[in-house]
C-alpha positions as CSV (number, residue, x, y, z in Angstrom):
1,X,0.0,0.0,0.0
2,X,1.4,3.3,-0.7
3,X,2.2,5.7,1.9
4,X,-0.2,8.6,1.1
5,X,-2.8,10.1,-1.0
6,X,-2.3,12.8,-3.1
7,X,-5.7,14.3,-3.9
8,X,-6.3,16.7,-7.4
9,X,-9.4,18.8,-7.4
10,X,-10.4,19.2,-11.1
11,X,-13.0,20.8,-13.4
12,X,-12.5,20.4,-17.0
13,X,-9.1,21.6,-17.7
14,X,-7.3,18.3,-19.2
15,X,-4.2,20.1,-20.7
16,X,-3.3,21.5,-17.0
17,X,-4.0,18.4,-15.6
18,X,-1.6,16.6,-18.2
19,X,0.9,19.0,-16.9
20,X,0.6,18.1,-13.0
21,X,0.1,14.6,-13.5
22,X,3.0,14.9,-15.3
23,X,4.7,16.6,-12.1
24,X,4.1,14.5,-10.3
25,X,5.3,11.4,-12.2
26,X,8.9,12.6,-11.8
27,X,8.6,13.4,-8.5
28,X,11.9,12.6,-6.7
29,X,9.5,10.4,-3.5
30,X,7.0,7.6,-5.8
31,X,5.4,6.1,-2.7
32,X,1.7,7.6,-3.1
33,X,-1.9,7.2,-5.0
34,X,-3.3,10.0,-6.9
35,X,-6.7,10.4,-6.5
36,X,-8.5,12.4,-8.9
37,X,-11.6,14.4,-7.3
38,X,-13.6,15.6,-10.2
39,X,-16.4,18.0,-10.3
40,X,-18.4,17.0,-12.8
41,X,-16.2,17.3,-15.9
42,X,-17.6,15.0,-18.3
43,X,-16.7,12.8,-21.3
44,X,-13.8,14.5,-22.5
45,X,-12.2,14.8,-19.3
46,X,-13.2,11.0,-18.4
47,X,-11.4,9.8,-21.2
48,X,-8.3,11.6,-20.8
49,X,-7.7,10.1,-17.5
50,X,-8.6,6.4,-18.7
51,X,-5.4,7.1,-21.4
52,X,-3.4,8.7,-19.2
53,X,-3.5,5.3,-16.4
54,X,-2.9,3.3,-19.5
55,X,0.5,4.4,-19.6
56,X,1.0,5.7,-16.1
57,X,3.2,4.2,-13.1
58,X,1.5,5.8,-11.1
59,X,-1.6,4.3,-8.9
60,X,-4.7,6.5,-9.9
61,X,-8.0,6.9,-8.5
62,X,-11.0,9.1,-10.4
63,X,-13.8,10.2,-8.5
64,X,-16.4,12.0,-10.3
65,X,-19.9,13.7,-9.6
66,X,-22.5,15.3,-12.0
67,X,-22.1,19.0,-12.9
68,X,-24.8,20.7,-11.3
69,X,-22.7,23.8,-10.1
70,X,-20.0,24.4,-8.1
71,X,-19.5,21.0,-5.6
72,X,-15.9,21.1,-5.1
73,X,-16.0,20.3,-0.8
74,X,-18.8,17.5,-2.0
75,X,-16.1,15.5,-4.3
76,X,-13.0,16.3,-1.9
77,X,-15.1,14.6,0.5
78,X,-15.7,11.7,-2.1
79,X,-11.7,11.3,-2.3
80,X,-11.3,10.9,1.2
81,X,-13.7,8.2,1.6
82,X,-11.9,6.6,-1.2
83,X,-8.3,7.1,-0.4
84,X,-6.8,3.9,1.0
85,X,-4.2,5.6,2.8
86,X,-3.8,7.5,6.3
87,X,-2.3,10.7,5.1
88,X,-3.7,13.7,2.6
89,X,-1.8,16.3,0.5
90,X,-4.3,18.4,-0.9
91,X,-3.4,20.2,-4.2
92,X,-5.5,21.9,-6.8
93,X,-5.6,20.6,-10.9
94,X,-4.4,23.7,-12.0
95,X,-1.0,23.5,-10.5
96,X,2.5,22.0,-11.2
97,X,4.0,20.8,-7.9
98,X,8.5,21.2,-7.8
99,X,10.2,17.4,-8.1
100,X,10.3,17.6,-4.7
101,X,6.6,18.1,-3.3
102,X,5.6,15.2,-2.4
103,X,8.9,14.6,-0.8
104,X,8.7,17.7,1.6
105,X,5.4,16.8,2.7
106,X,6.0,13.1,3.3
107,X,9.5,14.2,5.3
108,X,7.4,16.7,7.8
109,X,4.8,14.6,8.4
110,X,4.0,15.4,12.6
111,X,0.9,14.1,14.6
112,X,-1.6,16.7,14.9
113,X,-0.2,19.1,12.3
114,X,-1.3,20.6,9.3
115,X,1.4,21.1,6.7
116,X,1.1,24.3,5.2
117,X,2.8,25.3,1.4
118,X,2.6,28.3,-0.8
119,X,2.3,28.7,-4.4
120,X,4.0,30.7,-6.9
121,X,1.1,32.0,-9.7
122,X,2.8,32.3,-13.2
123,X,2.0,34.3,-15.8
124,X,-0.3,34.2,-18.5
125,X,2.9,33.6,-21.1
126,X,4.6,31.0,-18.7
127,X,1.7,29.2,-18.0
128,X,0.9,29.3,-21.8
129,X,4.8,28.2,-22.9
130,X,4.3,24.9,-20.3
131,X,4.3,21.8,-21.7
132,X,5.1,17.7,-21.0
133,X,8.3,18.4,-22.6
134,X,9.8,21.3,-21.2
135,X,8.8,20.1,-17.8
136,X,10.3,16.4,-18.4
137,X,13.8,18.3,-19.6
138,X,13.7,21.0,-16.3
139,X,12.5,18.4,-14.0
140,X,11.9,22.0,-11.6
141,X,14.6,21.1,-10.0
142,X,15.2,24.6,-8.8
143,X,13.1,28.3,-9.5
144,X,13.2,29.2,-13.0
145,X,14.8,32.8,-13.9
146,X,12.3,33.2,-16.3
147,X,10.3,33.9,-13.1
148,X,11.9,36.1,-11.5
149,X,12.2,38.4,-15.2
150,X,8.7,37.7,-15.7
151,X,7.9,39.0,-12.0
152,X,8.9,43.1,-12.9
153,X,6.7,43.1,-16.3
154,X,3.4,45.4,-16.4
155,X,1.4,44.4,-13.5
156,X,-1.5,42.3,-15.2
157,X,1.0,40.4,-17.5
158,X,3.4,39.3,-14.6
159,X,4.1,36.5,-12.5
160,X,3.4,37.1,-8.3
161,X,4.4,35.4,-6.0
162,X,7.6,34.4,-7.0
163,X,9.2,34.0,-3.9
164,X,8.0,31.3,-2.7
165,X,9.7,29.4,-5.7
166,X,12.7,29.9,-3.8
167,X,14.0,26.2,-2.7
168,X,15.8,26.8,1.0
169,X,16.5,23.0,1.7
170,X,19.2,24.7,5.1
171,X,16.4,24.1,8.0
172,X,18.2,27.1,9.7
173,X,18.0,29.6,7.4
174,X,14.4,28.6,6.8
175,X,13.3,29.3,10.5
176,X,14.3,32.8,9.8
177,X,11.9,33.3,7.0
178,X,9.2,31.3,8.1
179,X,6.0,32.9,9.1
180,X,5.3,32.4,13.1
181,X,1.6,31.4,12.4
182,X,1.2,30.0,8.5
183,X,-2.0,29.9,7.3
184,X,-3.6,26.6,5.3
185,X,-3.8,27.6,1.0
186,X,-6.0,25.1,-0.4
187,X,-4.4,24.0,-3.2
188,X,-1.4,23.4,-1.0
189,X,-2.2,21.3,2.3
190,X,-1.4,18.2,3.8
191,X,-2.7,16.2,7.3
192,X,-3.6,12.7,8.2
193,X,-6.4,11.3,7.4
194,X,-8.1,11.1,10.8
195,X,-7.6,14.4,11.3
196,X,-10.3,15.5,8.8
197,X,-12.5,13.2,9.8
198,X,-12.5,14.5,12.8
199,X,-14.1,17.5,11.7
200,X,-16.2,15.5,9.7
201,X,-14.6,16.6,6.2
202,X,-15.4,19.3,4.1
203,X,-18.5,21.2,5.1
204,X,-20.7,20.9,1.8
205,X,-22.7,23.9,2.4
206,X,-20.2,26.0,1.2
207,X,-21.3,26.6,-3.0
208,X,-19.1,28.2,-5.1
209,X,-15.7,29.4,-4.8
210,X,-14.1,30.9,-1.5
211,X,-13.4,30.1,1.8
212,X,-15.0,27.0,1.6
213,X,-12.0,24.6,1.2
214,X,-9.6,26.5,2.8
215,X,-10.2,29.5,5.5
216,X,-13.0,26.9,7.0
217,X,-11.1,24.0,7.5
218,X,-8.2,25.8,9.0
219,X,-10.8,28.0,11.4
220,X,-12.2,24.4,12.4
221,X,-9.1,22.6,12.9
222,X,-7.6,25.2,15.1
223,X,-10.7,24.6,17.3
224,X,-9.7,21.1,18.0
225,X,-6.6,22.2,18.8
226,X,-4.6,20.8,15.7
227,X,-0.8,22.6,15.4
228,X,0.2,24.5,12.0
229,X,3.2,24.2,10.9
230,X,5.1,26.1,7.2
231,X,6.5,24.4,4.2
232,X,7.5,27.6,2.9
233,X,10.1,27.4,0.7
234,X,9.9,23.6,0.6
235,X,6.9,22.5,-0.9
236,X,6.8,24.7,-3.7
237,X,4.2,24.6,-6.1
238,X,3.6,26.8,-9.2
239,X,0.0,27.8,-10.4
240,X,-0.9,28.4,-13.9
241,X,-2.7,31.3,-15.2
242,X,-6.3,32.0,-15.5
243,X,-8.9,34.7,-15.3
244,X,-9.6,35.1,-11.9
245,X,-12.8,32.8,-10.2
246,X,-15.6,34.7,-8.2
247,X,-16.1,34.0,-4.9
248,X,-19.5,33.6,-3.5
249,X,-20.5,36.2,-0.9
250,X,-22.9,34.0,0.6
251,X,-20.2,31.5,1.4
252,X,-18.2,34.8,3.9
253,X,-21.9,35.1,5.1
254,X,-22.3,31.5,6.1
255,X,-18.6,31.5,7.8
256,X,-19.3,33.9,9.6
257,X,-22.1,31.9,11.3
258,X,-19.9,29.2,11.5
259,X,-17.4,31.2,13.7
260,X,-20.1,32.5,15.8
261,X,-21.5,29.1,16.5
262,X,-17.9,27.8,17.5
263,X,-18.7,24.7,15.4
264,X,-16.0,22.4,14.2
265,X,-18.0,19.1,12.9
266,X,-20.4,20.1,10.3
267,X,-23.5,18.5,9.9
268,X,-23.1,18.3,6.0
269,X,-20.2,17.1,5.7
270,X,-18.4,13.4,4.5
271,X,-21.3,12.2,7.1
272,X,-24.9,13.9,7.0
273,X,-26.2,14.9,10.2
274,X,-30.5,15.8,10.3
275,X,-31.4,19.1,11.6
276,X,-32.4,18.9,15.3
277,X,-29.9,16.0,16.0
């Protein structure tokens, strides 16, 4: 059995997920599953991953759900019922994770801590220029230049974030950049298994983007007392361009209630919980 699960949250977008998938295929640790949460994608997307296994090493897993909106908690949920392993990195389809992700997650593994990463967002050119090939030859081994240049171009046509493509393997010299009290990104998060269940999962109320699978789970884990700990600078991952999603201001709204309640297990969640009970 492999050592952990490494779940993708997808919606339609084949050639970025070519890209990661093909990340993490030369990743520099092998030992994990790749579970593929989908949201509803379709054909097109269906048959792309049925190829892609054909020829893969890797152990994948798709999970899929009709497209009647936004549902991405609802099919995270459906890949942790169906990982078959007791640890979770969380990573969105979108992104290309450095050769050595998987291995600075695995390597910081702690009980009762979160593992939190950053992500470097690339241009609109860079993301565009990416392909199987040049990725297979670069192997990320380090941050690009190309970055960095990219970073001081005209403000909508640049990369951000570019720091935190910076690989600081020295454990010293990291504790002096680190942030005292990281917060959890959710295309870059990792924790056990039982952890999440704990909290019962992804709440499901949450429709549409924001908040949701990110600012939520981290306000509900703190409230069992789970520990937070940085992987800036280690777990680097790099996100490819797009037009920017809306976020739902009905999902701040319903946060906000769950704050003031104080509730860490929600009702509609990997387990469904009546009203009244």
């Amino acid at each position: 059995m492999a050592k952990l699960s490494v779940v993708v949250s997808v919606y339609n977008k084949t050639r970025e997920l070519e890209l990661l998938l093909t990340g993490l295929s030369i990743q520099s640790f092998k030992d994990f599953e790749v579970i593929i949460a989908d949201d509803g994608s379709g054909p097109e997307m269906r048959k792309f991953i049925n190829e892609y296994k054909k020829n893969s090493h890797m152990d994948i897993i798709h999970v899929s759900q009709d497209d009647i909106g936004f549902r991405k908690n609802k099919i995270l949920n459906k890949a942790i019922i169906n990982s078959r392993t007791g640890y979770l990195i969380f990573i969105d389809g979108d992104c290309i994770p450095h050769i050595d992700f998987v291995k600075a997650h695995y390597g910081n593994i702690k009980e009762n801590v979160v593992l939190c990463g950053k992500r470097v967002n690339l241009s609109m050119k860079l993301s565009n220029e990416m392909t199987v090939d040049t990725m297979l030859n670069a192997k990320y081994k380090k941050v690009n230049l190309s970055h960095f240049i990219d970073s001081f171009k005209n403000r909508k046509e640049r990369s951000t974030f570019v720091e935190e493509g910076v690989h600081l393997k020295n454990s010293f010299f990291r504790k002096i950049l680190l942030e005292k009290n990281p917060h959890l990104v959710g295309c870059n998060f990792s924790l056990h298994k039982e952890l999440i269940l704990k909290i019962n999962g992804f709440d499901e109320n949450y429709t549409g983007a924001g908040i949701g699978e990110d600012s939520d789970i981290e306000f509900r884990l703190r409230f069992i007392g789970a520990k937070f700990y940085s992987l800036r600078y280690l777990a680097i991952l790099y996100h490819l361009h797009h037009k920017a999603t809306k976020e739902e201001d009905s999902n701040y709204e319903y946060f906000e209630q769950v704050k003031r309640r104080k509730e860490y297990y929600c009702s509609n969640g990997i387990k469904k919980i009546p009203a009244g009970s």
